[in-house]
ZARO-819431 format. One record per atom (N, C-alpha, C, O): atom name; residue in one letter; z negated, x, y; residue number from 1. Coordinates in pm, 1 decimal, padded with zeros to 6 digits. Layout:
CA:a:Z:X:Y:NUM $
...
***
This chain:
N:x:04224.5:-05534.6:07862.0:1 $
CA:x:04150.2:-05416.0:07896.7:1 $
C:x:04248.1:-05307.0:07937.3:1 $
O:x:04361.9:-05318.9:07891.8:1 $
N:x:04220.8:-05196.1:08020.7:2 $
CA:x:04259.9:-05127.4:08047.1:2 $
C:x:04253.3:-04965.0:08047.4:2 $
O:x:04165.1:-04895.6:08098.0:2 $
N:x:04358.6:-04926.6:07984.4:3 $
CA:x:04349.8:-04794.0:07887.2:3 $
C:x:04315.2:-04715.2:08014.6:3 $
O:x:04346.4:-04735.0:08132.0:3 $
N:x:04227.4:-04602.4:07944.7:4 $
CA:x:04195.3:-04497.6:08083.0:4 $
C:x:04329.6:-04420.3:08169.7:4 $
O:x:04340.8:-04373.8:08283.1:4 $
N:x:04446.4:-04437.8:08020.1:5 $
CA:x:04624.5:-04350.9:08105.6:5 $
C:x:04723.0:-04451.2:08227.3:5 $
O:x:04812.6:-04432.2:08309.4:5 $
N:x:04615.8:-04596.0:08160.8:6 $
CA:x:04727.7:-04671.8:08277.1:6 $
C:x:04614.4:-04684.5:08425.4:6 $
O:x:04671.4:-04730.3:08524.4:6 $
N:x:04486.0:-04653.3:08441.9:7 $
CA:x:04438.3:-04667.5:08528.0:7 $
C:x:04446.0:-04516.7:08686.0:7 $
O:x:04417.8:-04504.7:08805.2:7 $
N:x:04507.7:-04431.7:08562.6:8 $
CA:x:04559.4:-04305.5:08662.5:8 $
C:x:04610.9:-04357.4:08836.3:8 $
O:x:04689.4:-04442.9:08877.3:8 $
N:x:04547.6:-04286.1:08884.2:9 $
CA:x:04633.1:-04307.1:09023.7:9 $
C:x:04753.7:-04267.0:09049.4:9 $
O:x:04755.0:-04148.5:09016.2:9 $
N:x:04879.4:-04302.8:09098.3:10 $
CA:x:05015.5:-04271.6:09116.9:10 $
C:x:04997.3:-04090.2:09129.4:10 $
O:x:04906.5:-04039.8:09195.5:10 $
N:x:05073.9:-04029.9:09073.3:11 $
CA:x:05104.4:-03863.8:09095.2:11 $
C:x:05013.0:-03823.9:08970.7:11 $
O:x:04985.8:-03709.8:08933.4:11 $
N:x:04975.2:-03935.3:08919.9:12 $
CA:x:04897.8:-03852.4:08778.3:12 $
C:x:04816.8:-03723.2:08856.9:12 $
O:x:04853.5:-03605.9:08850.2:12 $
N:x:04699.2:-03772.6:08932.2:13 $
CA:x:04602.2:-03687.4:08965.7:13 $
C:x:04483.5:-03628.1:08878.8:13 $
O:x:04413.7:-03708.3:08816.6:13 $
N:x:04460.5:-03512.8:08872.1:14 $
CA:x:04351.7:-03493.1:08740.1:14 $
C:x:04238.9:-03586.8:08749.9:14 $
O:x:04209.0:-03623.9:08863.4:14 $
N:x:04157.8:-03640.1:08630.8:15 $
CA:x:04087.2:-03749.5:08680.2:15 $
C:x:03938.2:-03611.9:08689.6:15 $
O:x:03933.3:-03507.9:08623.8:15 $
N:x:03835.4:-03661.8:08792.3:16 $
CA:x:03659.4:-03608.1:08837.8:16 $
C:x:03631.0:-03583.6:08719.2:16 $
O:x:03635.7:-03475.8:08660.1:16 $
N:x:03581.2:-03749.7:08658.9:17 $
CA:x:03550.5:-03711.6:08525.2:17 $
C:x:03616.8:-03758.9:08410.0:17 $
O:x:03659.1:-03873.8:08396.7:17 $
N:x:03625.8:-03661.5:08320.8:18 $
CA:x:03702.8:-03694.8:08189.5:18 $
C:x:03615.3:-03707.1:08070.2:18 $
O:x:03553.2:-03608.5:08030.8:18 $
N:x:03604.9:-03842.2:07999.6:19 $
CA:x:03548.5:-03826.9:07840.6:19 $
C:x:03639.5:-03886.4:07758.9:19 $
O:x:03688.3:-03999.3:07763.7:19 $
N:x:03660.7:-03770.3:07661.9:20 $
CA:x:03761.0:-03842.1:07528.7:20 $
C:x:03660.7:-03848.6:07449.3:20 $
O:x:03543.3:-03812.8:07458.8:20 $
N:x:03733.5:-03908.6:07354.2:21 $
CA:x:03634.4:-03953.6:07183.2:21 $
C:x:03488.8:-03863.3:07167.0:21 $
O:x:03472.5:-03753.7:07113.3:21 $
N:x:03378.3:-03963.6:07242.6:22 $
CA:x:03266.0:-03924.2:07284.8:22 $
C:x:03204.2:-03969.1:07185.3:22 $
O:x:03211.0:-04091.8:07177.6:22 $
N:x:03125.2:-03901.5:07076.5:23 $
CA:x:03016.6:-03982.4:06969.2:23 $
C:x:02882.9:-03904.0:07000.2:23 $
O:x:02868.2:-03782.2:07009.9:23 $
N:x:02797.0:-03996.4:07012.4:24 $
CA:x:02646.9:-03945.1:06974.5:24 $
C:x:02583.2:-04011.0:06874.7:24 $
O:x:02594.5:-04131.7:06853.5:24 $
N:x:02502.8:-03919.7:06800.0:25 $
CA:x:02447.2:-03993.4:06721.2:25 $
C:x:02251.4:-03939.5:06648.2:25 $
O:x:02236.7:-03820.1:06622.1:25 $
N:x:02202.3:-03977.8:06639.1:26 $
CA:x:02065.8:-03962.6:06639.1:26 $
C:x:02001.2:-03942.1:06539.2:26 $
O:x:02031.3:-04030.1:06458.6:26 $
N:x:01907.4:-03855.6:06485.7:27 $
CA:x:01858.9:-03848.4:06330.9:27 $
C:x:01731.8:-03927.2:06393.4:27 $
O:x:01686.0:-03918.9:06507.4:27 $
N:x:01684.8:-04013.7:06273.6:28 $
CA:x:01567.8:-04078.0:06296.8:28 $
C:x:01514.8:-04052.6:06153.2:28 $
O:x:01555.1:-03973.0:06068.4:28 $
N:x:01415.1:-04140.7:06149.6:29 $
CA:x:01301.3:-04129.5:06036.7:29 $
C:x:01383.5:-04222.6:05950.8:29 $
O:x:01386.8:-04171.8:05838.7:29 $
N:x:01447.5:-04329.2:05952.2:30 $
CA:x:01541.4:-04460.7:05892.1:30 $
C:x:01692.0:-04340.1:05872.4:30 $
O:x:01755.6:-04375.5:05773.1:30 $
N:x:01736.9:-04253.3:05920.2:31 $
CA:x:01889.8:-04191.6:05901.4:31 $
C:x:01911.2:-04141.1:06005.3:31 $
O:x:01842.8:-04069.7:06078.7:31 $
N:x:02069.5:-04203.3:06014.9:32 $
CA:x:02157.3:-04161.5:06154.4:32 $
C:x:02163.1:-04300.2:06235.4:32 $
O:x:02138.2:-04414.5:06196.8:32 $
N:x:02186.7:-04272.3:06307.3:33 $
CA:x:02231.0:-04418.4:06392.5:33 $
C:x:02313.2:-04357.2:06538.2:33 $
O:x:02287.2:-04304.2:06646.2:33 $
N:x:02418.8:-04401.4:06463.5:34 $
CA:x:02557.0:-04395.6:06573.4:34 $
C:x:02569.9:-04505.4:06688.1:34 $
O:x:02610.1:-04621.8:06686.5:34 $
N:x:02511.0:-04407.8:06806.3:35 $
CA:x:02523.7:-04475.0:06940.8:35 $
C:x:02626.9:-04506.1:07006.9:35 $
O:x:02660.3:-04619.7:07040.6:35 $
N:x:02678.2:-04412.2:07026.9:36 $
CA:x:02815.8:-04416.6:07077.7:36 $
C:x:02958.7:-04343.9:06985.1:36 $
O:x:02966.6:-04235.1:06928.0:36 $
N:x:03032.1:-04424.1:06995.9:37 $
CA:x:03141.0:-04427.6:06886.5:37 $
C:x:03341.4:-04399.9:06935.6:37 $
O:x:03440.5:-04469.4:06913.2:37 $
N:x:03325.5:-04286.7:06996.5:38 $
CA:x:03458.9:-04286.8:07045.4:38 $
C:x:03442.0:-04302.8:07136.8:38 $
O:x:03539.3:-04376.6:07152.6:38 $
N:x:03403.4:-04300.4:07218.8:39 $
CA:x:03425.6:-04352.3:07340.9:39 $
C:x:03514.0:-04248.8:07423.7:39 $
O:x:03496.6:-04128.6:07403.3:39 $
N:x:03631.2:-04302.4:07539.2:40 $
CA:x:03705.9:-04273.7:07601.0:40 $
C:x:03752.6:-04327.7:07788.0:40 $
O:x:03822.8:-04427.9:07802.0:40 $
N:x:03716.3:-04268.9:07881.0:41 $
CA:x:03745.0:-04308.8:08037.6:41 $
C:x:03779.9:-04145.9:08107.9:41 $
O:x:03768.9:-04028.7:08072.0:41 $
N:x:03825.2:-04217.7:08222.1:42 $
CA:x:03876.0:-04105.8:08312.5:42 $
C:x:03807.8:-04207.8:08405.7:42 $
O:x:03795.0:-04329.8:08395.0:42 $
N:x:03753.6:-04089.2:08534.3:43 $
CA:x:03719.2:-04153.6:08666.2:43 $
C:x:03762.4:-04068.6:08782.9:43 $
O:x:03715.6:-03955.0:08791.0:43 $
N:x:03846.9:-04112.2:08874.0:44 $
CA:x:03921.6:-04073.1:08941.0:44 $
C:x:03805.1:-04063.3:09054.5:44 $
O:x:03710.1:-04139.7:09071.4:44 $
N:x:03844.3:-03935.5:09133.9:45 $
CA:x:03789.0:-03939.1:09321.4:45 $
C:x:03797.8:-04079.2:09363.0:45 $
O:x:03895.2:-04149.0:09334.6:45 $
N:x:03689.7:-04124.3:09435.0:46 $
CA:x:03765.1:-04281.5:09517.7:46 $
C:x:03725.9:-04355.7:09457.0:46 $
O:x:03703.2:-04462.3:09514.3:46 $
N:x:03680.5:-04343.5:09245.3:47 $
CA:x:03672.6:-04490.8:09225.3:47 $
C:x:03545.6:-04515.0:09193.6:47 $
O:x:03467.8:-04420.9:09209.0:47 $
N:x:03488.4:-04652.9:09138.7:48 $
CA:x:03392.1:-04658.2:09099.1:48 $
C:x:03364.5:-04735.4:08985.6:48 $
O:x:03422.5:-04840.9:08960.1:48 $
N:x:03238.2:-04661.8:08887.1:49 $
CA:x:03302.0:-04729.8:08749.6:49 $
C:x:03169.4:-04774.8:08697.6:49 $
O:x:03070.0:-04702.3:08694.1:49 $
N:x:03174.2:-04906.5:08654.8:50 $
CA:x:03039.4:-04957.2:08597.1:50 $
C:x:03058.8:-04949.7:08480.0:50 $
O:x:03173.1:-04945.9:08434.6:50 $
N:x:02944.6:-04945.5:08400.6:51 $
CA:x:02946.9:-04959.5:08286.5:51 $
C:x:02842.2:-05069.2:08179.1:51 $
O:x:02738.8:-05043.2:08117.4:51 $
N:x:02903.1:-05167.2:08188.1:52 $
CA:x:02814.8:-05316.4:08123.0:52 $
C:x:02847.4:-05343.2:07977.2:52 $
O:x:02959.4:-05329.5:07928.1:52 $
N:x:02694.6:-05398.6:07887.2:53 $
CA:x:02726.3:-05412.3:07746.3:53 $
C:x:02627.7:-05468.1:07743.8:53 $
O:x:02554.2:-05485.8:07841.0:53 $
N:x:02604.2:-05515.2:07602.6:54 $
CA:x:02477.5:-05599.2:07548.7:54 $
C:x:02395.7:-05480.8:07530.9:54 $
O:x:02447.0:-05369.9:07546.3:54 $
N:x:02274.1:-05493.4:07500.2:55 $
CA:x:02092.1:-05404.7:07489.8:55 $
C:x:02181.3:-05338.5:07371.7:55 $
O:x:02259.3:-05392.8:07293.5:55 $
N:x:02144.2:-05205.9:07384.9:56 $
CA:x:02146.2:-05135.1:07306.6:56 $
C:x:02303.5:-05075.3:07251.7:56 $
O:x:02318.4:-05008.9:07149.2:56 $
N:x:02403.2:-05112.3:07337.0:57 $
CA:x:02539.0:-05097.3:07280.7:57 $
C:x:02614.9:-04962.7:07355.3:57 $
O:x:02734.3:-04943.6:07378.5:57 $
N:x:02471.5:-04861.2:07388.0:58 $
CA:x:02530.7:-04718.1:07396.3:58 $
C:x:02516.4:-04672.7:07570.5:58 $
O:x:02514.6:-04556.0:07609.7:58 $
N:x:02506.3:-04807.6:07668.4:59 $
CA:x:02527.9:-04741.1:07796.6:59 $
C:x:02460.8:-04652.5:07845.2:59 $
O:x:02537.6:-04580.9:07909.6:59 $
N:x:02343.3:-04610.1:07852.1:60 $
CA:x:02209.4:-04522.9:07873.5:60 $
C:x:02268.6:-04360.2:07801.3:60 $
O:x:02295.8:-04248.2:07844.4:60 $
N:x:02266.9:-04422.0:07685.1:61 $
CA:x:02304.2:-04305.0:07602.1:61 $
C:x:02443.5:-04225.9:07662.3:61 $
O:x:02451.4:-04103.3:07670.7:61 $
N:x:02523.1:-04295.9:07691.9:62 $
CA:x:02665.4:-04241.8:07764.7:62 $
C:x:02634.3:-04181.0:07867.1:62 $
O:x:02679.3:-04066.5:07871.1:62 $
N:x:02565.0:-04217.4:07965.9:63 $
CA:x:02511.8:-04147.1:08072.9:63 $
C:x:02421.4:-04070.7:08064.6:63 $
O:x:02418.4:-03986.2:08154.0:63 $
N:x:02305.3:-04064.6:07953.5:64 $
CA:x:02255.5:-03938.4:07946.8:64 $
C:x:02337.4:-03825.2:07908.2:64 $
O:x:02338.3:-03718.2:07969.0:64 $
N:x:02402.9:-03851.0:07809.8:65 $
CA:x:02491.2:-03781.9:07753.6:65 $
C:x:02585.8:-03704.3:07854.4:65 $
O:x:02594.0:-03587.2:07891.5:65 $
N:x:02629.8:-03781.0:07872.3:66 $
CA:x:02712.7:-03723.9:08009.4:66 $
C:x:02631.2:-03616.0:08165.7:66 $
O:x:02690.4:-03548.7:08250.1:66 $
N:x:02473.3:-03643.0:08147.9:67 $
CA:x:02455.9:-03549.5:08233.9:67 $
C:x:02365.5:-03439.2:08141.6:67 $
O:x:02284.0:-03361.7:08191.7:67 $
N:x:02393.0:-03446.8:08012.1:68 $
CA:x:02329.1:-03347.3:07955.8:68 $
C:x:02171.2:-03341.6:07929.7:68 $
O:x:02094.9:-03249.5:07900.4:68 $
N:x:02150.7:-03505.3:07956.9:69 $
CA:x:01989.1:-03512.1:07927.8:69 $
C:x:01922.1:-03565.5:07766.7:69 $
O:x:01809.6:-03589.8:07723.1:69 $
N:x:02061.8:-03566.5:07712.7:70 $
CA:x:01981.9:-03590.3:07562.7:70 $
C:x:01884.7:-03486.1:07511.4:70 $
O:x:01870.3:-03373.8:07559.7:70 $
N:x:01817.5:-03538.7:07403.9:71 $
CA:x:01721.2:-03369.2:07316.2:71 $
C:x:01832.6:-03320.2:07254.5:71 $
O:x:01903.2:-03408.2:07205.4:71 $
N:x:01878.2:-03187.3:07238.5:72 $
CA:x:02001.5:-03120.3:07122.8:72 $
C:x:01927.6:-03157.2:06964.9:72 $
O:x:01978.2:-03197.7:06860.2:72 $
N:x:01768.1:-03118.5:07006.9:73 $
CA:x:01715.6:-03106.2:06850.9:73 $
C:x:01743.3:-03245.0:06764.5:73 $
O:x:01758.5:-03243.0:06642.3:73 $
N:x:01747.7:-03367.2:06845.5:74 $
CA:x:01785.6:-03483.1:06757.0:74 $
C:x:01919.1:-03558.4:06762.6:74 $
O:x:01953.0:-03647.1:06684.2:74 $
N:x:01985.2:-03514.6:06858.3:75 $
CA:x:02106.0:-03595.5:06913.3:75 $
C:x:02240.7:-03465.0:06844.9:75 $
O:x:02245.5:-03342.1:06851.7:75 $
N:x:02307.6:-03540.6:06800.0:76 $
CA:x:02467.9:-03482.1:06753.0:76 $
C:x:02573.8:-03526.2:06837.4:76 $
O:x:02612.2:-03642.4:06824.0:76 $
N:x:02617.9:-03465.3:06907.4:77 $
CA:x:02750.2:-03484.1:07044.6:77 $
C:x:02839.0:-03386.3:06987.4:77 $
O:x:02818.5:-03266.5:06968.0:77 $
N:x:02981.4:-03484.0:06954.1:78 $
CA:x:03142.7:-03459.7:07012.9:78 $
C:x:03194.3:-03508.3:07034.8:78 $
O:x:03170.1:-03627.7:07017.2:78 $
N:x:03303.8:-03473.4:07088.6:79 $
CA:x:03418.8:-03474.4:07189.9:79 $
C:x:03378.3:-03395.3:07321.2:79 $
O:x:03293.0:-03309.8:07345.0:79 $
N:x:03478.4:-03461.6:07398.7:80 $
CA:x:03528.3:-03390.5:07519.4:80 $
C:x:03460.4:-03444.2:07666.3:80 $
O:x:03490.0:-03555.2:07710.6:80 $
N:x:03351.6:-03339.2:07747.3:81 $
CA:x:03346.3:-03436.9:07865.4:81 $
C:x:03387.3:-03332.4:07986.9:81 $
O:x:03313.8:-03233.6:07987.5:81 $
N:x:03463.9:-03332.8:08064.6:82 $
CA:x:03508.3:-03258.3:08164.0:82 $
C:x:03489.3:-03313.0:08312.4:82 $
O:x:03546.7:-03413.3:08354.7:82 $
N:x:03387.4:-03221.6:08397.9:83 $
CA:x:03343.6:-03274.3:08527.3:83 $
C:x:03429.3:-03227.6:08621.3:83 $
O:x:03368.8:-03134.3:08674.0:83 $
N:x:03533.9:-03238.8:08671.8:84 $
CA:x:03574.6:-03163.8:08835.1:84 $
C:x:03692.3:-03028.2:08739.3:84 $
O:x:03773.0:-02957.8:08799.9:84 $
N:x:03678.1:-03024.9:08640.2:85 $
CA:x:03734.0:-02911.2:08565.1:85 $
C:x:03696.3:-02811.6:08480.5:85 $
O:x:03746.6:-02714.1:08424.7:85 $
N:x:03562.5:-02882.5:08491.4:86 $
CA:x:03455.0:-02812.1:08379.7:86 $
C:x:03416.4:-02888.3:08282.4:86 $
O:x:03369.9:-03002.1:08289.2:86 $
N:x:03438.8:-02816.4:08181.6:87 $
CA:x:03404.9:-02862.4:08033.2:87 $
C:x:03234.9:-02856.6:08037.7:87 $
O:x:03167.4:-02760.7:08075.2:87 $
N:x:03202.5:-02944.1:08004.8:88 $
CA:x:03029.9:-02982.8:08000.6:88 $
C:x:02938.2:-03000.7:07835.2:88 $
O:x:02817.1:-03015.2:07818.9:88 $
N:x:03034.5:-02993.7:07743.6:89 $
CA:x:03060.7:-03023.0:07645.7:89 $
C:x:02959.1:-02881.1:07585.1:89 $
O:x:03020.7:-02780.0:07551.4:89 $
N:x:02818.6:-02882.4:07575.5:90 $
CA:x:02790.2:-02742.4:07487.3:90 $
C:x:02750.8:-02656.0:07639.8:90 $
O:x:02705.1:-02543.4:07620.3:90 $
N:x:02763.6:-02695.7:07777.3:91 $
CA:x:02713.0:-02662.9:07893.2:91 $
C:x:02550.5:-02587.6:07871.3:91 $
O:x:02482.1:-02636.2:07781.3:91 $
N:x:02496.4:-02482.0:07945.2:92 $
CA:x:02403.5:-02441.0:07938.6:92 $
C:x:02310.0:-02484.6:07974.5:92 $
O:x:02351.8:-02498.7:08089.4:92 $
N:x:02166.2:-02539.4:07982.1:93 $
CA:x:02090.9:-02628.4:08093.3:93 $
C:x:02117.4:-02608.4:08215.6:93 $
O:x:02154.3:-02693.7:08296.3:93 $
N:x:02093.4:-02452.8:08242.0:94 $
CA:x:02124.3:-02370.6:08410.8:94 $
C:x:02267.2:-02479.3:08487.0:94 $
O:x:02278.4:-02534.8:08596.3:94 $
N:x:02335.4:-02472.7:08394.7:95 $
CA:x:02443.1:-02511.0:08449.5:95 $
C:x:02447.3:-02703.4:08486.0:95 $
O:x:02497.0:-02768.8:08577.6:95 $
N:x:02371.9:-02738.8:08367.9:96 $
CA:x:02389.9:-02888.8:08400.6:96 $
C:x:02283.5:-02893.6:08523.2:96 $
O:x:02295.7:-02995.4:08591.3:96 $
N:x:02225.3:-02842.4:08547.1:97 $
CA:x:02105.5:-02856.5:08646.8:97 $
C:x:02165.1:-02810.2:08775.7:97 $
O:x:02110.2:-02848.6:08879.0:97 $
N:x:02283.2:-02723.1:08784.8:98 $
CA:x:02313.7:-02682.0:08921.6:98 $
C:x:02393.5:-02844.7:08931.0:98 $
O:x:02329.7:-02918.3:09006.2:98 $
N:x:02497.3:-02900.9:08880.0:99 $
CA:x:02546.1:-03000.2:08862.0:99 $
C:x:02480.5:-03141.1:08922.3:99 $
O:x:02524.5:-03212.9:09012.1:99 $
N:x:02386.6:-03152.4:08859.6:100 $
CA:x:02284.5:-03258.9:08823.6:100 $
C:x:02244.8:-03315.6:09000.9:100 $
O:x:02160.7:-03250.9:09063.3:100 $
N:x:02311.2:-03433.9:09065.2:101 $
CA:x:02224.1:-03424.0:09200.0:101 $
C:x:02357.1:-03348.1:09309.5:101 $
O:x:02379.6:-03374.8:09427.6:101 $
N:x:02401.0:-03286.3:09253.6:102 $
CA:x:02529.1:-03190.6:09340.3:102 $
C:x:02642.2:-03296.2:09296.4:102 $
O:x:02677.1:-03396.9:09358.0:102 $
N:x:02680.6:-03257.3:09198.8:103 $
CA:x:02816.6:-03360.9:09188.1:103 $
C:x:02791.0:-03497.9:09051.1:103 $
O:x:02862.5:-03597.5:09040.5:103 $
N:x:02691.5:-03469.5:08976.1:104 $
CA:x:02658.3:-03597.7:08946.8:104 $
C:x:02554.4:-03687.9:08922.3:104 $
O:x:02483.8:-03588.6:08904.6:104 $
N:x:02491.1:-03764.5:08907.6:105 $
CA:x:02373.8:-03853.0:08909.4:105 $
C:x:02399.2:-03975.4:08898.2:105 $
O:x:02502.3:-04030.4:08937.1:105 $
N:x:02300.4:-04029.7:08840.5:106 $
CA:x:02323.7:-04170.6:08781.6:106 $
C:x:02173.0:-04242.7:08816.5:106 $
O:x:02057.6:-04200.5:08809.7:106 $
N:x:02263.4:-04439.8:08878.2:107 $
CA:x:02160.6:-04492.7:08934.9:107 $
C:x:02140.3:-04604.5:08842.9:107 $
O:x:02048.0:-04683.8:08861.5:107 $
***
């Protein structure tokens, strides 16, 4: 596998998007249930990045997460997600919505 520091493009270019140690996690009626657990990528201009797992092993959740479409009232998010140079991390709706469709979207 390949660490997100060795996939840098030569000149160590800032990567589009940045997520370090990404956790979400969910209050339910049963507890917590930790979706995503650390998670860590850089995605450079130019590239393109899939993201494949077994049912239920966080991918949905990473990408909502990442465009800011979880509920706050049930979902617990930290770490770090940085779009283009913006910290998104605690982002205002206004703001994920100018975003949203402009520089990111998910198919």
């Amino acid at each position: 596998m390949t660490k997100p520091e060795d996939a840098a493009p030569a000149g160590g270019a800032e990567a589009f998007l940045s997520v370090r140690d990404l956790y979400v996690r969910f209050s339910t009626e049963d507890g917590i249930v930790k979706a995503v657990d650390g998670l860590s990528f850089d995605l450079h201009r130019g590239q393109t990045l899939g993201i494949v797992g077994e049912s239920g092993s966080g991918k949905s959740v990473t990408n909502l997460t990442v465009l800011g479409l979880h509920n706050p009232a049930t979902t617990e998010v930290a770490g770090e997600i940085v779009l283009d140079g913006q910290e998104l991390t605690g982002a205002s709706n206004r703001t994920l919505e100018r975003l949203r469709g402009n520089k990111m979207a998910m198919i």
